[in-house]
N, C-alpha and C positions, 0 to 999 in steps of 0.2 A: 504494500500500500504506500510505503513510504516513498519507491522509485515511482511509481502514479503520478502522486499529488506533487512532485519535484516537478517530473516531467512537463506538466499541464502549466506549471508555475512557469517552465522555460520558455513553451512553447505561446504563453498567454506574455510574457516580457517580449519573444520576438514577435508576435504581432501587432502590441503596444508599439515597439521603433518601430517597423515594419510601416506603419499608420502614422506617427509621430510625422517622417519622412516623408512620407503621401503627400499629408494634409499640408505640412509647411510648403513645398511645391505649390501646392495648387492656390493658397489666399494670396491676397492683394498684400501689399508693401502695409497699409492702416486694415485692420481686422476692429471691424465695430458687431459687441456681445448686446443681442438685446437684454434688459434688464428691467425689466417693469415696462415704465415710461418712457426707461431715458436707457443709451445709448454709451457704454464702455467701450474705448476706443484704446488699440493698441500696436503697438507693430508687430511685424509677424517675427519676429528675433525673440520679443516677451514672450510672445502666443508659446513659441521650441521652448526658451527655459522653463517658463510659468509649469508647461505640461511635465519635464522632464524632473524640474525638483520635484513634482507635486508628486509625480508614479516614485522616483527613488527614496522619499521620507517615509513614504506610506510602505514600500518595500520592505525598508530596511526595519522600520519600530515594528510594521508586523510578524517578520523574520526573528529578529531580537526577542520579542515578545514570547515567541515560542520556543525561543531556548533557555527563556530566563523562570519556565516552567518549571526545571530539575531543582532550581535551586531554593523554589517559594517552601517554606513550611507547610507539612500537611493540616493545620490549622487556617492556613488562608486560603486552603482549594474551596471553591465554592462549587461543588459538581455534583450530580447525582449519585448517591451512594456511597461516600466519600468514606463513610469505615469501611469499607470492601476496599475502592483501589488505594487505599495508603495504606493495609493492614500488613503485607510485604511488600519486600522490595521487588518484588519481580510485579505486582498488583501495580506499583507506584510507576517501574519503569513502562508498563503497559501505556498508563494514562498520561504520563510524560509522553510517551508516544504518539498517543491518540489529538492528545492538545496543541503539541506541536505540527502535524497535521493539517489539525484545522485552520492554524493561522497559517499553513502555506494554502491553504486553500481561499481561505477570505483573500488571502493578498493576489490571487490568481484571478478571483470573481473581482476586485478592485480594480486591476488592470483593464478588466475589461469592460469596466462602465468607463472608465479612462477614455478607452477606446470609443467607446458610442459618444462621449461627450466630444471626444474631438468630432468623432464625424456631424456634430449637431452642428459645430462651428463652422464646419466643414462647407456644411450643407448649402449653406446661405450665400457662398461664393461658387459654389463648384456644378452642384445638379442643376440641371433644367427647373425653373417655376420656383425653387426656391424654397419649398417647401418640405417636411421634416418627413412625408411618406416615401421620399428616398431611402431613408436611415432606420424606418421605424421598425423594420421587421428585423431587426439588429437589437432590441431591446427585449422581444419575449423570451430567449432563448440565457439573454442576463437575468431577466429574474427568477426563471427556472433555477438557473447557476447558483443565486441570493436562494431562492428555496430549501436549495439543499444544504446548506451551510448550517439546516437543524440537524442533520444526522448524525453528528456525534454526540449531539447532547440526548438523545435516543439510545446512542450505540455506549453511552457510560450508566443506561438506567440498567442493563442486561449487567448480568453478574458473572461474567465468562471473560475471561482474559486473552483466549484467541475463540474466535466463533468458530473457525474449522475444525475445532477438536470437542469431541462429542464430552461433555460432561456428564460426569458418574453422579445417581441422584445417592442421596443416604437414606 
């Protein structure tokens, strides 16, 4: 599972540049964000950095975040079942596992609103009419993505430390 959620992570950062690349191509030298009423005006050099810090902060704290899981006290997990996976170590290294996981996952499903948000910016210079039904069938399939980001908090209520291995009842 762990090579999975790595992989999706890599392949969700190369379509992030991949698109980063695209969209700086294709806007005008001034990129103006609607915003309500009024009209955020930027060059397109902001637009590359603005997007570039914004994916590598949110990478890196969520990255971090999930390896700074080993070292939290089993007093401050807040998880389901929390006397079952801290009662050994191997219980503890389990959900250390499963935690850090999920935050390579959120930061994959991040990337990829990343992604729709450039193309929304995208949009308004690049498609025909202007309009956001270029882009929009790009977003049911992110909150699918956003959906499943409950599954581990599911997958820690089961009291099994590998699911493939048949548990003995007593």
């Amino acid at each position: 599972m762990r090579f999975l959620v790595r992989a999706l992570w890599a392949i969700s950062v190369l379509g992030f540049l991949y698109n980063l690349y695209t969209t700086y191509g294709n806007l005008q030298q001034r990129v103006g964000v609607q915003l309500g009423e009024g009209v955020l005006q930027f060059s397109r050099n902001e637009y590359f950095f603005f997007f570039l810090a914004l994916a590598m902060v949110a990478n890196i704290s969520l990255i971090m975040l999930g390896n700074a899981f080993r070292f939290l006290p089993k007093s401050y997990l807040f998880i389901p079942q929390r006397a079952f996976w801290t009662a050994t170590l191997q219980n503890r290294r389990a959900v250390n596992q499963i935690l850090g996981n999920w935050t390579w996952a959120i930061a994959s499903t991040a990337n990829y609103f990343f992604i729709f948000w450039m193309l929304v910016v995208e949009d308004g210079y690049h498609f025909e009419g202007n309009s956001i039904t270029a882009v929009e069938w790009f977003y049911k399939p992110g909150l699918f993505l956003a959906g499943l980001l409950i599954v581990p908090v599911f997958r820690l209520m089961i009291k099994n430390i590998n699911l493939f291995q048949r548990q003995e009842r007593e």
